[in-house]
N, C-alpha and C positions, 0 to 999 in steps of 0.2 A: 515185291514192291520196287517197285522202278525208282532213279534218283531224283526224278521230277517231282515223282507223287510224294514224295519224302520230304521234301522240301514243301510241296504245298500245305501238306499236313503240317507244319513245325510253323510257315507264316499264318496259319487261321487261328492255330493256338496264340502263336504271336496278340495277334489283332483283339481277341477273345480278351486276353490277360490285359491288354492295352484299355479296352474298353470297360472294363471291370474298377480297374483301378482310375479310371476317370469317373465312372459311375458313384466310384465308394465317394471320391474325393468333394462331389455335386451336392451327395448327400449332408459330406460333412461341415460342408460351406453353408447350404443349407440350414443346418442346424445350429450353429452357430452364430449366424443370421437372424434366426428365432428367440435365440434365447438372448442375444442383447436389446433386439427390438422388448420381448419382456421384459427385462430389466429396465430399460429408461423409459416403458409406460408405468412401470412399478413406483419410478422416480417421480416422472409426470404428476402421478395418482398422489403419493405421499406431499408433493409440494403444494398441488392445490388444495388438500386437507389443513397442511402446517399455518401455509400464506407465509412464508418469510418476509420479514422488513430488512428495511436496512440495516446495518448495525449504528450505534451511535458512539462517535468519536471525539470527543470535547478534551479541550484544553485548562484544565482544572484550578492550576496554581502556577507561578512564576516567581522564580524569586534572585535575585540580582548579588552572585556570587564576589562579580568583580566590573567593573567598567573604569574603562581612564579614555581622556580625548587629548591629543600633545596636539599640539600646532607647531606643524616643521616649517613653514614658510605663509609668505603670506597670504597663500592662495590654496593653500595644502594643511594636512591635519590625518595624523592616524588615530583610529580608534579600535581599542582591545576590549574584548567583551565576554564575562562568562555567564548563560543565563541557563539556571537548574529550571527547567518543565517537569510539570505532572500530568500527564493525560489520561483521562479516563475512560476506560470500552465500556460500551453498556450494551446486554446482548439480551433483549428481552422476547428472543423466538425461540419454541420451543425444541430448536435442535441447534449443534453447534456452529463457530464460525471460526474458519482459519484464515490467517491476517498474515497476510507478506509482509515481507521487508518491508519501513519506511523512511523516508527521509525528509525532512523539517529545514528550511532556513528562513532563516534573519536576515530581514533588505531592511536598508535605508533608503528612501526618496526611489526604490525598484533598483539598488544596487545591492546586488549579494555580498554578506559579510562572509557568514559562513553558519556551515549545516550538521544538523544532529540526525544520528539515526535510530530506528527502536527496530530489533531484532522480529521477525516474524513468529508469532504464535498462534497457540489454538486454544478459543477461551469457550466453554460447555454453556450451554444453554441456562437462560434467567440467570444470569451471573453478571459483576461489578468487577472489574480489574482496574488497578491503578500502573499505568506506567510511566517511566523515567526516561529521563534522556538529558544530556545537558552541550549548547552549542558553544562554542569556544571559536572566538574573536580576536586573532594576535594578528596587533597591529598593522591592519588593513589598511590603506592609502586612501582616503577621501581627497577629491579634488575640485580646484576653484568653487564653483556654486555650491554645490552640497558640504563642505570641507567648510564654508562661510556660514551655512543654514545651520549647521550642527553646533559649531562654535558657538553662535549667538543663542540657540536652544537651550544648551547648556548654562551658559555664564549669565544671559539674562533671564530667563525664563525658568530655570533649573528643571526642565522636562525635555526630554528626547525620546520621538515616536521613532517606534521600529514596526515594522511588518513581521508576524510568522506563518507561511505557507507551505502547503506540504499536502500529497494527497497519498491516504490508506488505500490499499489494496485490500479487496477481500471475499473471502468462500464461503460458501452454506454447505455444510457438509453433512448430509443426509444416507442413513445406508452404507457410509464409506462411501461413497461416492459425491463429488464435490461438483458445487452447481459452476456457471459459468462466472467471471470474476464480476464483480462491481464495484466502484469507487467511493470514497467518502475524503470530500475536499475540506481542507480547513484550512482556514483565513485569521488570521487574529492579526488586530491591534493591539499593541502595548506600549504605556508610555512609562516614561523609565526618569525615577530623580537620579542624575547624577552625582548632588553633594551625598545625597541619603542611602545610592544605591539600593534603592528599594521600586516596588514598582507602584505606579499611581493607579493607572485606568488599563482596564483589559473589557475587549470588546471583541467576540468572536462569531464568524459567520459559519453555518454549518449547511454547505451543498447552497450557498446562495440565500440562506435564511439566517437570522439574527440571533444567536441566542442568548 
């Protein structure tokens, strides 16, 4: 055998092995291919069975640890606030849900005091959980108009409205496998006696509905 023919024979095995291991690889994309399209029709199938709803996120209790309002001039006024929250999940589908990270603040008149957060968890299906969080309010600057609106709130009225907003993150987690995210917005009014530190009137919206 001549050094040509040697050579030709070593580039067909070449090519052979080239196309073999392209073959294998078609295969295994292929296959891999199939069995996740199975799976998320698997998913598909289990979700229209379950019907997941939303989960339900409410604002349960409030209760007024600390508040003080100083007037530093006369167009000016800081105010310190600690207010302990109870919110409550209520997960009434029949598979679980996992809830990201949140974060909760306290405006006056749409200005941010400041914010609380609740750690992310995973609460199991037809279940009640209670959680906590508490926002802490050191001595924030109110200024001219709202710094006037709050003083007068307080001293003649003995009631001071706050806003708390904040939106949950959260998953259906079916299979191990977890659906796309959804939100759950929450809006609450709270008005707050400053001599009593206590809270008067809570009025909360849930996804734009009243509850």
């Amino acid at each position: 055998m001549t050094s040509r023919q040697a050579n030709g024979v070593v580039q067909e095995r070449s090519s052979s092995s080239s196309a073999s291991f392209r073959g294998c690889c078609c295969c295994l994309f292929l296959l891999f291919s199939f069995l996740a399209l199975l799976v998320l029709a698997a998913v598909l199938v289990v979700i229209l069975v379950v019907k997941p709803r939303k989960p339900e996120f409410d604002l349960q209790q409030v209760s007024v640890q600390y508040m003080a309002i100083n007037p530093t001039a006369a167009s000016s006024a800081t105010v310190s606030l600690v207010i302990h929250m109870v919110f409550v999940a209520s997960n009434d589908n029949k598979v679980g849900i996992q809830y990201n990270e949140s974060r909760f603040t306290a405006m006056y008149r749409g200005i941010p005091l400041g914010r609380g957060t609740i750690a992310g968890f995973y609460q199991p299906a037809h279940s009640v959980r209670r959680i906590e969080t508490t926002i802490a309010v050191d001595r924030v600057n109110l200024l001219q108009a709202e710094a006037a609106d709050m003083v007068r709130d307080a001293s003649m009225n003995d009631r001071v409205e706050f806003r708390i907003v904040g939106d949950v993150g959260a998953k259906i987690r079916i299979l191990g496998v977890t659906s796309p995210g959804v939100e759950v917005s929450v809006d609450c009014s709270i008005v707050i006696s400053p001599t009593k530190r206590a809270l008067i009137n809570k009025q909360c919206g849930f996804d734009g509905l009243t509850l």
